[in-house]
N, C-alpha and C positions, 0 to 999 in steps of 0.2 A: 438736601432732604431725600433720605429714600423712598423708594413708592413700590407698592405691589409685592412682586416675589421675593425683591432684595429686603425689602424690610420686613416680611417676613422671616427669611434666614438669620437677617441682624438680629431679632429678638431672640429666636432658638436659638443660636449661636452664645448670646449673652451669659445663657439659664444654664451654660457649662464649661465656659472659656470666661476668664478674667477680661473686665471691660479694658486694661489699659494694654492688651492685647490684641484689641478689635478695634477698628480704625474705619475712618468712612465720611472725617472731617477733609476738605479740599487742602492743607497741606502736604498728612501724611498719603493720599492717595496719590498725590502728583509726586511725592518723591518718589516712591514706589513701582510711581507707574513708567520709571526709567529705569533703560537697562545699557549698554553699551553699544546699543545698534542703534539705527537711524531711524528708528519706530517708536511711535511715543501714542501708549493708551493711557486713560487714568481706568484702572479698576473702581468699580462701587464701592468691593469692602476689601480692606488689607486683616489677615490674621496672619501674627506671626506666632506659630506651632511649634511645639516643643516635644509630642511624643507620640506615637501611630496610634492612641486611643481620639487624640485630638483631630488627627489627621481622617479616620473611620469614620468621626462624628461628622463631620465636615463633607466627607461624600456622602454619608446617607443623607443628611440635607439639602445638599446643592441637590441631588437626585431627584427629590422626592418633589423640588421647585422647581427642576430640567436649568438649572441655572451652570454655564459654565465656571471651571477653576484650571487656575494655571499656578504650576509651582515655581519656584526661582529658588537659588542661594546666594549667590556673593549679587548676581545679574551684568557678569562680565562677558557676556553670551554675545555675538555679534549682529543674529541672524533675526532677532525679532521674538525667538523663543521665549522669553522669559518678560512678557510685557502682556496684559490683559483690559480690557474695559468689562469687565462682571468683576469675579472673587479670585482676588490672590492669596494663596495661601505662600509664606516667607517660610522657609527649612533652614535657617543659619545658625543664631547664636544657638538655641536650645538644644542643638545636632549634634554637639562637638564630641562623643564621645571617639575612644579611638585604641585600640589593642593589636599589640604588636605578638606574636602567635609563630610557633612553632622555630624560636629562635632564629627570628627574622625572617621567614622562609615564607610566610605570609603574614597581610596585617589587614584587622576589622576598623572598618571607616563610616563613620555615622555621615550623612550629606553634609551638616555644617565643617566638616571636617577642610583647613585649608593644603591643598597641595602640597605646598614645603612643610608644612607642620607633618604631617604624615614621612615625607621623606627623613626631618629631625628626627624621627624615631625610629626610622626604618640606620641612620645613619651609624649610629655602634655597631651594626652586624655586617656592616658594607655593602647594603641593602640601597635600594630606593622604590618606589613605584614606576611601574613601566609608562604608564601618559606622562610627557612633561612640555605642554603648552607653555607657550611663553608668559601666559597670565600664571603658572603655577607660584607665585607669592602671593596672589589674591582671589585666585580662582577656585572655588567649594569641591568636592566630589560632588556632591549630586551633578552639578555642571559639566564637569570634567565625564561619569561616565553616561548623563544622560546626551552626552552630545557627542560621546566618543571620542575627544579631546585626544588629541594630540601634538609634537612636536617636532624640534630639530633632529632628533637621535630615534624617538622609539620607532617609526616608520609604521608600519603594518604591521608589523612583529610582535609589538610588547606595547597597544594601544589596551583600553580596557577590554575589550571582545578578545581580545589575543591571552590576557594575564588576570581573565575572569573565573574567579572560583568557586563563589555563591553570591548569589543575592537574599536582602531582605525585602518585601515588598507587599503594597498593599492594591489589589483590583479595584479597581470601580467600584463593583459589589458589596468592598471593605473585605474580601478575604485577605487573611497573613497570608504568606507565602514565606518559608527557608526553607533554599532549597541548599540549603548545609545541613538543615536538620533533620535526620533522617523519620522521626515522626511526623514533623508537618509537610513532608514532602510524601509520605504515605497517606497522611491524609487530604491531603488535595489531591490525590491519583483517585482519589475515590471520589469527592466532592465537585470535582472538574474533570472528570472522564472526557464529558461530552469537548470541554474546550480542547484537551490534548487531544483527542480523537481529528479535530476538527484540521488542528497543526497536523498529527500525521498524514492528513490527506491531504493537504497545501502541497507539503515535501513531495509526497506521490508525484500531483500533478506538475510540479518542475523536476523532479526525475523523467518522468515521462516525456515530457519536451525538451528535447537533447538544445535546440538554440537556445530557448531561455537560460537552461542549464550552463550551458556555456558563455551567454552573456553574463550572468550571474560569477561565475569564477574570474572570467576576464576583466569585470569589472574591479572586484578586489586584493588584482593584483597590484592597482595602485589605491593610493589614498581614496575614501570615499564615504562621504557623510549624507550622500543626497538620499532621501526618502528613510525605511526601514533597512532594518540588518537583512538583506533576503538571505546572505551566503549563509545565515544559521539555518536554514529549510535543506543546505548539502552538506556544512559541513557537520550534524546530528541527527543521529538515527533518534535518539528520545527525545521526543517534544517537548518534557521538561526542559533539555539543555538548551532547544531551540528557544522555550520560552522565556529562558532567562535571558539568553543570547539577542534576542529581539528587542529585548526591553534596553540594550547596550546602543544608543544613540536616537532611540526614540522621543527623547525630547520631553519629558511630562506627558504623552499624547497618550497613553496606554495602559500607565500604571504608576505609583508614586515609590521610588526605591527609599528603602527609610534605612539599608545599611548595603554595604558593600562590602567583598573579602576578596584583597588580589592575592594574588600567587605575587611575590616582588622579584623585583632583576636588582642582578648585580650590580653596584654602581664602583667601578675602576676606577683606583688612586690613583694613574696616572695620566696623561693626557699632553697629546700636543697638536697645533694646529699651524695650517700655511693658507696666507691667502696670497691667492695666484691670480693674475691678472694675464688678461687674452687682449687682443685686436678686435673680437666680434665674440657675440652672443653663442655664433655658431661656434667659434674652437671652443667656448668654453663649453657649452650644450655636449659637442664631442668628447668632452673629457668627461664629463658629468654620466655620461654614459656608459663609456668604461668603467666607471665607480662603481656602477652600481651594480655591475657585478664582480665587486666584491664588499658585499655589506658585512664581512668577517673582519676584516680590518679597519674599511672605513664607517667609523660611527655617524659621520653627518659629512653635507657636502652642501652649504646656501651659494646660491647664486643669485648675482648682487648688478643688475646692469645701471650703464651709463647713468643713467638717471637717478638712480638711489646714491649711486658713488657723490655725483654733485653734490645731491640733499645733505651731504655729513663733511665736503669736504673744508669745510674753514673752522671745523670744529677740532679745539684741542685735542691733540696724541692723536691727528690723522695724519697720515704719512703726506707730502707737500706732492710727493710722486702723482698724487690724487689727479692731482690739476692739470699735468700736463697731457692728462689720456685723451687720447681720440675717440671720437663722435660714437662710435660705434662698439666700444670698450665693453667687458666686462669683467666680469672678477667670479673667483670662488673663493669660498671660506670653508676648509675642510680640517675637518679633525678626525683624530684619532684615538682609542681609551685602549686600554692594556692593565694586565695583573703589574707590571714592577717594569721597570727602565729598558732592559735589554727587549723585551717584549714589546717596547714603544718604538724602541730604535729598529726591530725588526719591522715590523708596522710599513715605519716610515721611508725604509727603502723599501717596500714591497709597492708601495703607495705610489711612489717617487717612478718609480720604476714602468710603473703600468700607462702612465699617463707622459712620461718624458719626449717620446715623438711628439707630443703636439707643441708648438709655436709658443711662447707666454713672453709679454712684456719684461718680466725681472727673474723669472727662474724659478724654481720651487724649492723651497727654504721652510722647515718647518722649525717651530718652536717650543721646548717645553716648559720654559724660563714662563710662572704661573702672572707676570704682571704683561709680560708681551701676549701672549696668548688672550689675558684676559680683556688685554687693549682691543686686538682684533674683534673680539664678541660685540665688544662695547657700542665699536663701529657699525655692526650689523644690527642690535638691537639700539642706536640712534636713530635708525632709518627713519620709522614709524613716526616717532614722537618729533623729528627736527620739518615734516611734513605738515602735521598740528600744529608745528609753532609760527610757520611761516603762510600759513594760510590766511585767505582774506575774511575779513570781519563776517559774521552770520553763515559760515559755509562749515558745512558737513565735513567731517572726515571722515572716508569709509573703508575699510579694508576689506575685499574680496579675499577670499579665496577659491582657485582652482586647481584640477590636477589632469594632465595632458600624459597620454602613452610616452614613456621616458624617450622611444623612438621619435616621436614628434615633437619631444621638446623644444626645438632648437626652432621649428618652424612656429609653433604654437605660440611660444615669445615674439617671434617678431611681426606676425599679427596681430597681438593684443598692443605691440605698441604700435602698429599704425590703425588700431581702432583708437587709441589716444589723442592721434594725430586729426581722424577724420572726425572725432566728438569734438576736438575743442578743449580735450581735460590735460592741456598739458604739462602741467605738475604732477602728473598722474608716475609713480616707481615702482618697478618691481624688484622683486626680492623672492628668496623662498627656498622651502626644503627640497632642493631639487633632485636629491638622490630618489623620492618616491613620485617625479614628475611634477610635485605640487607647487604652485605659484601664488603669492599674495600678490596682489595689485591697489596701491593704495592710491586715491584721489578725493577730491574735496570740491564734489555738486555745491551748488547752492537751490534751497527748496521754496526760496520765498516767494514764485513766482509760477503759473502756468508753460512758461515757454521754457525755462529750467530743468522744470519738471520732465517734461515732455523731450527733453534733450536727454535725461536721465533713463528714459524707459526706452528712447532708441538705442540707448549705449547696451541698455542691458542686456537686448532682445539680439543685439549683435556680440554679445559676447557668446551668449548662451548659442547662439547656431554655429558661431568659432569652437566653439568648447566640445558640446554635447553633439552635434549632428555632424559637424566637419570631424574631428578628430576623437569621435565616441569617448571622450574624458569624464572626469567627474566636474560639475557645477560649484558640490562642495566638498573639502577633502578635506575638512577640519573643522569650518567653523559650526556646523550641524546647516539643517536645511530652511529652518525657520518658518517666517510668514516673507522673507527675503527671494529664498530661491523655490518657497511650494506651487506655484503655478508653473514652476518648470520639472516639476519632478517625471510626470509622462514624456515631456521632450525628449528630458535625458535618459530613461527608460525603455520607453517603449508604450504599447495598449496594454500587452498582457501582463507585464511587468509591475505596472502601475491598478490593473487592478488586481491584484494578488496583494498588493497593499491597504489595496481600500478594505480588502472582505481579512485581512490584519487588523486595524482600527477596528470591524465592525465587529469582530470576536472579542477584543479586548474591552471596548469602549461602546456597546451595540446604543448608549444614549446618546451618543457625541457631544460629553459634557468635557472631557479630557481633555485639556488645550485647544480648544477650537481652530481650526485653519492653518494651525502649525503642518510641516510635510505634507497635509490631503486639504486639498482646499479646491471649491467649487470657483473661485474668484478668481480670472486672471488675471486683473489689475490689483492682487493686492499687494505685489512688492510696490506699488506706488500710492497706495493711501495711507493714511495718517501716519506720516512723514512729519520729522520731529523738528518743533521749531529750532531756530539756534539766534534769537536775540543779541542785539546786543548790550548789557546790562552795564561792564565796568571792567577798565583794562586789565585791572589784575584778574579776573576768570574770563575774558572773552575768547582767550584760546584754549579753556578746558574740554576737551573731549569727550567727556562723559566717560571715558571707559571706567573708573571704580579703582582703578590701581590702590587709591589714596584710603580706599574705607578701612584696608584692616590697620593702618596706623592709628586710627583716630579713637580716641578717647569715650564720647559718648556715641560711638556707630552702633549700641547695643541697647540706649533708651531713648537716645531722640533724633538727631539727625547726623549723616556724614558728610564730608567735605563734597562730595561730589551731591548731596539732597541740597545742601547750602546752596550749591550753585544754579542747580535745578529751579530753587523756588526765587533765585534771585531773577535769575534769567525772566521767570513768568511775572514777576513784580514788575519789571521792566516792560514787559510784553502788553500785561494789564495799564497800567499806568498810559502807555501810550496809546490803547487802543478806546480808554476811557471808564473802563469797566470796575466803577468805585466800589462796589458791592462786596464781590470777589476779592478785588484788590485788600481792602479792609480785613475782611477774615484772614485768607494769607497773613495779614500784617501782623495781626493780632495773635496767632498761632504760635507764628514767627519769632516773638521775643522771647519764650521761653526755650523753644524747640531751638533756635537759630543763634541767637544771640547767647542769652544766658547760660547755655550748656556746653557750650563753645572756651574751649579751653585756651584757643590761639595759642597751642603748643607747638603749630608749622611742622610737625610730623608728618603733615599729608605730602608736605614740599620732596619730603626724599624717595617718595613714593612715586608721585607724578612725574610723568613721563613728558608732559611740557614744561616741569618746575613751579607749578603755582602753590601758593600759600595762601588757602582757603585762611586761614585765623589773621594774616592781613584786613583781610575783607572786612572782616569783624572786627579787629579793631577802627579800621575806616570807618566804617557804620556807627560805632559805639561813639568819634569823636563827632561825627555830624550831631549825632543825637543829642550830645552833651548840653546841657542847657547853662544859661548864663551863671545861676547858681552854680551849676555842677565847676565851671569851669573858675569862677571865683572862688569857690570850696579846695578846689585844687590846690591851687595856687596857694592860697593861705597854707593851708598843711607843707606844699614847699616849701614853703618862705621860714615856719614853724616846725621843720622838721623834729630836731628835738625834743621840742615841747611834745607836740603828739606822741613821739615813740615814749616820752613819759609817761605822759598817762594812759599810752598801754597798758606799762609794768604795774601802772598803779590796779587800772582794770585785773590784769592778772593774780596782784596780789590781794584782792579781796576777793578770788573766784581759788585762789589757793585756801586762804582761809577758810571759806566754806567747806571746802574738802578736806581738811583737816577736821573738820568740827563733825559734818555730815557722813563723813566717806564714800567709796564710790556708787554705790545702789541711790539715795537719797539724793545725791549730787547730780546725777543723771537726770532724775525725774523731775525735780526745780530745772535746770535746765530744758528740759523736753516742755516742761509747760509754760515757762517764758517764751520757748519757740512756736508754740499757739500761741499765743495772746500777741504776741508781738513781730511774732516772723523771722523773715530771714535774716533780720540784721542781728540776733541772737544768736551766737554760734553753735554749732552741735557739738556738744560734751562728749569726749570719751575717756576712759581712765589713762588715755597717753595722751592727754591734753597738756601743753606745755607750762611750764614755772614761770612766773617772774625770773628775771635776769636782777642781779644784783649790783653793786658798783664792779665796772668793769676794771679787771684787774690787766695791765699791759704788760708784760713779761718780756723783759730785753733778750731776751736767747744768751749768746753767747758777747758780751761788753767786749768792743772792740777787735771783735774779729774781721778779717781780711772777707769774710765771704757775708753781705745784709743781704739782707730781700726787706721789701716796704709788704708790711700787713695790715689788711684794710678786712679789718672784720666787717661781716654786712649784716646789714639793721636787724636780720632777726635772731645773731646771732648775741646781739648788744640787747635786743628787749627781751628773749625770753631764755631757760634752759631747758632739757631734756626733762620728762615726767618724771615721777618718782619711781617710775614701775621700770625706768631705762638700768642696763646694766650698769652705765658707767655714766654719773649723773652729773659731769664736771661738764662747765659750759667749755663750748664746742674752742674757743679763741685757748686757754687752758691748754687743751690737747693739742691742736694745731704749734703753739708754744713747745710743748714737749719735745714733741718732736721733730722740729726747727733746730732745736738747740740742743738733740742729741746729736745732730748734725753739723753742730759747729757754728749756727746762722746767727748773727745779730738782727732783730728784730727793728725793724722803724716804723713807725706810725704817723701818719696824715695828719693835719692841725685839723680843729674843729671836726672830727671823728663824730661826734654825735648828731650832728646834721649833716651828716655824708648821706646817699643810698642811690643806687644805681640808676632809678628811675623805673622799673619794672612796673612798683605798683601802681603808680599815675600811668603810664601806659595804659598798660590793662583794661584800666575803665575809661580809655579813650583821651584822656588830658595829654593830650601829647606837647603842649606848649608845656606845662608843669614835671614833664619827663626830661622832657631834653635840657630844662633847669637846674634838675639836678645830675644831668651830666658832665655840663658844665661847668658844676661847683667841682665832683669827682675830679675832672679832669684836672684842675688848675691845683687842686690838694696833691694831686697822685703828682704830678709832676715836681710840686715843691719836694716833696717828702722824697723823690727818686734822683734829689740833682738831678731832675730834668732827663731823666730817662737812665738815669747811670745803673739803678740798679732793681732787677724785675719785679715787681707787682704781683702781689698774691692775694688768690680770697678765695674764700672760703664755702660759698654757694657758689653752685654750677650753675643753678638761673641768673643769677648776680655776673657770674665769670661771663655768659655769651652778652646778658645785657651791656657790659662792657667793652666787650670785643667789638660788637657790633656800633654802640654808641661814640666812644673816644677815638678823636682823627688824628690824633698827634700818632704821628708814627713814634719818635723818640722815646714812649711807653711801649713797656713789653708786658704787656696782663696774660697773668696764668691762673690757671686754676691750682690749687693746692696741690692735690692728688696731681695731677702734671707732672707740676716740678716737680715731687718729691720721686714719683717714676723716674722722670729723664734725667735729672741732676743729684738732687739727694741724695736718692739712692746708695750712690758709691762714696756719701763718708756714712750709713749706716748698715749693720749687721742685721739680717731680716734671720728669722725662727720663727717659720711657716707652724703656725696652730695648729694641733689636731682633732679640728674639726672640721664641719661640712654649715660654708655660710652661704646667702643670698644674698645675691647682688642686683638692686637695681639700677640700673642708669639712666639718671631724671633725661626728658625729653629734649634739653637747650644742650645737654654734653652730649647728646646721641648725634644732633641735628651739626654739630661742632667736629664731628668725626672721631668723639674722644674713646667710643664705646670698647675697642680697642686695648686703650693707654691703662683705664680703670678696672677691665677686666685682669689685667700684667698685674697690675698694680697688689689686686685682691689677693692672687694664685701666688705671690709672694709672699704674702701672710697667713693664710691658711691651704690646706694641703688639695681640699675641696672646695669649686666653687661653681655654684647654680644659678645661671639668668634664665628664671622661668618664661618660660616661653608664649610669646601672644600677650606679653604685660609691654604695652608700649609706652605711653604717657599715664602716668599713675591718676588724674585726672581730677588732685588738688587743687593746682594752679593755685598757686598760692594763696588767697582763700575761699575760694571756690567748693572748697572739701568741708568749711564751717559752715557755708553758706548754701550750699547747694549738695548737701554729702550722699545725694543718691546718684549723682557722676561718679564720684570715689570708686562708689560703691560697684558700681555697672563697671567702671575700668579696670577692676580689678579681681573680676570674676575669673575663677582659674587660678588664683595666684597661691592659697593657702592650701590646696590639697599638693601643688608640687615643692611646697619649700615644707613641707611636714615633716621633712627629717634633717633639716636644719635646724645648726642652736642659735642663729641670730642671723638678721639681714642689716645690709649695711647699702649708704648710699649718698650724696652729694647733696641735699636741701632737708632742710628740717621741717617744713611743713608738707613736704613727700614722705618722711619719714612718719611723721604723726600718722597718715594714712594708711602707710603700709603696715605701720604695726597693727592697725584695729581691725586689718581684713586678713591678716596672715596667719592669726596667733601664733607670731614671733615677734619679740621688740624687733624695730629697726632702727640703727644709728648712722651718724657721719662714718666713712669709709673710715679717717682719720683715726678713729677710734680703733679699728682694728687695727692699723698703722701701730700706733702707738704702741699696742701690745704685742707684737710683734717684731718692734725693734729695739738698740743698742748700739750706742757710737760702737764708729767702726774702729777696732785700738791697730 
């Protein structure tokens, strides 16, 4: 319950923001109140914001209450920035806008905007944006440039302060700010004199003191996130410039940026890289040095010591060479980018050439061959995540970063690892962009305890005097400075240094309502309070990391919870539970089944995401079978046992919901629908005019009588109970087409006995009946094997969610299950003649052929049939889930936000599941079909 200021706020907040936007119930503030650091607040109230009027409102409020706000976007933030106990306001989904300007040469980015997504469109012009964090597939702009984000390649050069064009932005106060636009930039000269007056006299006074002056340059000539941007106070005579420039890693602590315009860099087709391995830390540090001056050719240069090398080596496509290195080994991974081939191979003797005196285990060998190379990466970016996987139960994962004088490199490493030695964290790896001196150091505290703790703050306090006072480095050189390293920001500074900063904040922020304690913080122990628990809840999430990798896969990450809040609240379910706290625990619980459960799609999209492998929609199913009640699981069963029957009187279901819409049509049909779904709920399904037909007797089509080349076809049950709407282009049940074109290809057809009590077992999964699942697999299995003599000839069907349920369920190796679309790619193909359409279609790829690694084969498959083809982009799991879209169709609806304004100038979408396809057509305004279908029309035996 809130009290005093905050419920205050909550009620004016109400009177202008949608309640299902305001939040302030203990589930959604606990997800919320996680971000990817090792700091865990629950805010009061969660809004999540959608446009700088909302965002105005919101600070004259909190102002007018002196209530802090802190903003986040994806919250893959490492340092603590993006986590609050008062008012979070969320900048994500409603952000997304995004224009690409002046023929690639720059592009406009709203905060929810994601990294790669921005680079997709920067990507026709051979463009990209110059930050590219390693979180850049799930990592927001607003993150990216309020924390100055950077990477392997951009260095100093091309981070956002470097490839900053204008900002959009709003003060404390609530003033706009664009400073692209040349009238509101004339008018805030006028309106905020007094603040630029204030910056031009900052600048004065670090001109005037030549050492500041000078610490200040020297400091960014390596990587450097600690504190504010001081280098905008020399490198901008206009305090405009400075003041946008400031606003470039300040963290939410200053000002709320509501859009962003980089200048973009080139991104080179070609590329190639060599990792070199040394005897010691020092040759390699020696070489790393030489590199770096020359950043014309080499693009990046990671260095990878003993310890990390370990962490990865028993992992596939690692070289065996791994194991035999000595104690004291390390390694570089260096690449190199160029306009065209001869331009690489110049590169690469230039490269080869600079560094060939020094000493290497195996020689210097580059490569441009795109799966060797992309091997090498692979191995650098497993570091991280094989460190999470292998950690012990309840302990932290934490990745530092630093950045040491490129000259002291070599010394600067082998201190941090005998401060490893002397803390006790010896799992602890480094790694890191070592061409700009910067270093990650990953290790894994555990916080459940005082003496832990207390081990934790002596490590820190000893890094920090290695770093910042021994060898005048940066603290942070990337991941921003947080509530992590803000009690060290004067260390690493200086007095004067540090308060030039404070009277920054007090210009920008003069109520200190702006991310409290973030960079300027009176606390010195607050890199050690509230410290994030890490329970242990259930082995499939107890090595989740929390870093967020997984949210933009998921389905409902936009109305209710993401794989990484799933685990969040599971974790504190666990925590409650054991600590006794029924009260709590109950609410969570209860929150829980629609937020957690119900909306949860168990589409395992988050699995290819996560950087430990886990499969948030396991968990859910786990849950869903505990849950199961005696009922539920005798209800199962029966429908097993009765398959048939039930998929009848589907069709019969369907065929009096046809007849109504014959009689009614679609306006009237709708509304009887919509008001059975009051009265009676969600077991009524949501009506749409692509609502599917009865299926009628299934008609079995032998292809080709007697030909030398079968396949066995196992049409799946939703193919056998319903057809395509009447509103579908091509209204022939799905088995029909698949026939077609089998048999323009020569195929005889075979078919399973007992066909109409066939089905994968998906749908009893789903709702947790896993005994009633694996029933009917094992009917599948014993059919598919009669019908294949016993493996002789391959298995084809016809859903994609059916194909992986199969894959993954049937143990007889002697079966070869494909998907349709498959074989007809990898084999077919060449007895049919394709004549590519001339049009422009949409292609989705349901979430079980993505997770399959099919997204590839289907995409081949498409651009053979038609001449154009669009996978819109940010549409992951369409988030029917089989019926999940009758049942629940405001997930649909939420997953597939974004999808109809880019396929707007397609004439139809096409895709592998039919109750995917129902979805897609009612949020696209385009029909979508079985890919098959466009197959169809598009080929002709081969003569």
């Amino acid at each position: 319950m809130l009290q005093g200021a905050y419920r205050e706020f909550h009620q004016r907040i109400l009177e202008v923001l949608p309640a299902r936007r305001v939040f302030s119930d203990p589930l959604s503030t606990l997800a919320y109140g996680t971000d990817a650091s090792c700091y865990r607040l629950t805010p009061k109230i969660v809004i999540k914001s959608e446009n700088e009027a909302e965002v105005r409102t919101i600070l004259r409020e909190a102002a007018s209450l002196q209530l802090p706000v802190t903003f986040r976007a994806a919250g893959t933030s490492l340092s603590g920035q993006a986590v609050s106990d008062s008012i979070l306001v969320v900048a994500s989904h409603g952000w997304k806008k995004l224009q690409v300007l002046d023929n690639g040469a720059a592009i406009r980015l709203q905060p929810g905007v994601i990294g790669a997504e921005a680079n997709a469109a920067l990507l026709p012009y051979g463009r990209k944006i110059g930050p590219d964090p390693a979180t850049i597939n799930s990592a927001m702009i607003g993150g990216i440039v309020n924390n100055n984000s950077s990477g392997m390649c951009c260095g100093t050069a091309e981070n956002s302060y470097q490839t900053l064009k204008s900002l959009r932005l709003l003060l404390a106060d609530g003033t706009l700010l664009d400073s692209g636009d040349a009238a509101s930039v004339a008018a805030f000269r006028v309106s905020h004199a007094g603040l630029l007056a204030q910056l031009a006299a900052l600048r004065q006074r670090v001109l005037d003191d030549s050492d500041l002056a000078a610490r200040i340059r020297r400091k960014y000539k390596m990587k450097n996130t600690t504190g504010y941007s001081l280098n905008a106070l020399l490198d901008f005579a206009d305090p405009l410039e400075m003041l946008t420039h400031l606003l470039v890693g300040s963290e939410g602590t200053l000002a709320f940026v509501s859009e962003v315009t980089y200048h973009s860099v080139v991104e080179h087709p070609h590329k190639a890289s060599a990792l070199v391995f040394y005897d010691s830390i020092k040759a390699a540090c020696d070489a790393i040095a030489i590199l770096a001056q020359h950043k014309d050719v080499v693009s990046s240069a990671e260095l990878l010591d003993r310890a990390s090398l370990k962490s990865v080596e028993n992992k596939a496509g690692v070289p065996d060479f791994i194991k035999t290195l000595g104690p004291d080994a390390a390694a570089i991974l260096i690449e190199t980018r160029a306009a065209s081939p001869d331009a690489i191979a110049a590169n690469v003797a230039a490269i080869s050439g600079f560094i060939q005196h020094i000493a290497t285990e195996t020689g210097i060998r580059f490569t441009s061959d795109v799966a060797e190379y992309t091997q090498y990466w692979n191995i650098r970016k497993g570091m991280f995540p094989s460190v999470g996987a292998m950690r012990a139960a309840e302990t932290t994962v934490i990745i530092e970063d630093v950045a040491f004088p490129i000259e002291h490199l070599a010394e600067g490493t082998l201190k941090l690892q005998a401060l490893f030695k002397q803390f006790h964290y010896d799992e602890a790896i480094i790694f890191g962009h070592a061409l700009e001196g910067n270093l990650h150091f990953v290790f894994t505290p555990n916080f459940s305890g005082a003496e832990e703790i207390a081990r934790y703050e002596a490590f820190i306090d000893a890094v920090c005097q290695l770093v910042a006072v021994e060898y005048e480095g940066a603290l942070k050189a990337e991941h921003g400075t947080g509530r992590n390293m803000a009690p060290f920001v004067e260390l690493e500074w200086g007095a004067t240094a540090y308060r030039l900063m404070q009277e920054i904040k007090a210009l920008f922020d003069p109520q200190g309502i702006l991310n409290p304690d973030v960079i300027i913080t009176h606390d010195k122990l607050l890199h050690v309070r509230d410290l994030k628990p890490i329970p242990a809840a259930n082995p499939l999430i107890d090595k989740c990391i929390e870093c967020g990798f997984c949210e933009v896969m998921c389905p409902s990450r936009a109305i209710t919870l993401t794989p990484r809040q799933r685990i969040v609240a599971n974790r504190e379910m666990a925590l409650l539970e054991k600590q006794g706290d029924s009260e709590r625990l109950a609410e969570i619980q209860a929150a829980y089944q629609y937020a957690g459960d119900e909306t949860c799609t168990t589409c395992g999209l988050c699995e290819t995401a996560c950087p430990v492998g886990i499969n948030t929609g396991s968990l859910t199913s786990l849950i869903r079978e505990a849950q199961l009640t005696d009922i539920g699981w005798a209800t199962a069963n029966t429908l097993a046992d009765n398959f048939a029957a039930a998929a009848s009187g589907a069709r019969l279901g369907l065929k009096a919901l046809d007849t109504l819409h014959a009689v009614a049509g679609d306006t009237a049909t709708g509304a009887i629908m919509r008001g059975l779904r009051k009265v009676v709920g969600r077991k009524i399904p949501r009506w749409t005019p692509y609502f599917p037909r009865a299926a009628g007797k299934l008609q079995l089509a032998a292809g080709q009588a007697g030909s030398a080349r079968k396949v066995v076809y196992l049409p799946s049950c939703l193919t056998r109970t319903f057809v395509p709407s009447a509103k579908a282009p091509d209204a022939r049940p799905l088995n029909e087409v698949v026939a077609s074109v089998l048999n323009k290809a020569g195929y005889q057809l075979l078919y399973p006995d007992k066909l109409a009590n066939l089905c994968c077992g998906t749908p009893f999964k789903s709702k947790g009946a896993a005994e009633a699942a694996q029933k009917k697999i094992n009917e599948v299995e014993a059919a598919l094997l009669a019908a294949s003599d016993n493996g002789r000839w391959p298995v084809l069907i016809d859903n994609g969610v059916c194909t992986a349920a199969l894959l993954d369920g049937v143990q007889d190796p002697r079966l070869r299950i494909v998907d349709v679309t498959t074989f007809v790619q990898e084999e077919a193909a060449q007895y049919l003649q394709f004549s590519p359409q001339d049009e422009t279609v949409a292609l989705h790829v349901v979430c079980s052929m993505r997770k399959k690694g099919q997204s590839a084969t289907l995409n081949a498959l498409a651009r053979r049939c038609a001449k154009t083809v669009i996978e819109p982009a940010g549409i992951t799991c369409c988030g029917f889930a089989g019926d999940k879209g009758f049942s629940h169709p405001e997930l649909n609806e939420s997953a597939l936000t974004g999808l109809k304004q880019q396929v707007a100038g397609c004439g139809g979408g096409f895709s592998t599941s039919a109750t995917c396809e129902i979805g897609l057509s009612s949020h696209s305004g385009i029909p979508y079909q079985h890919l098959m279908v466009l197959v169809d029309r598009a080929t002709q035996p081969r003569r």
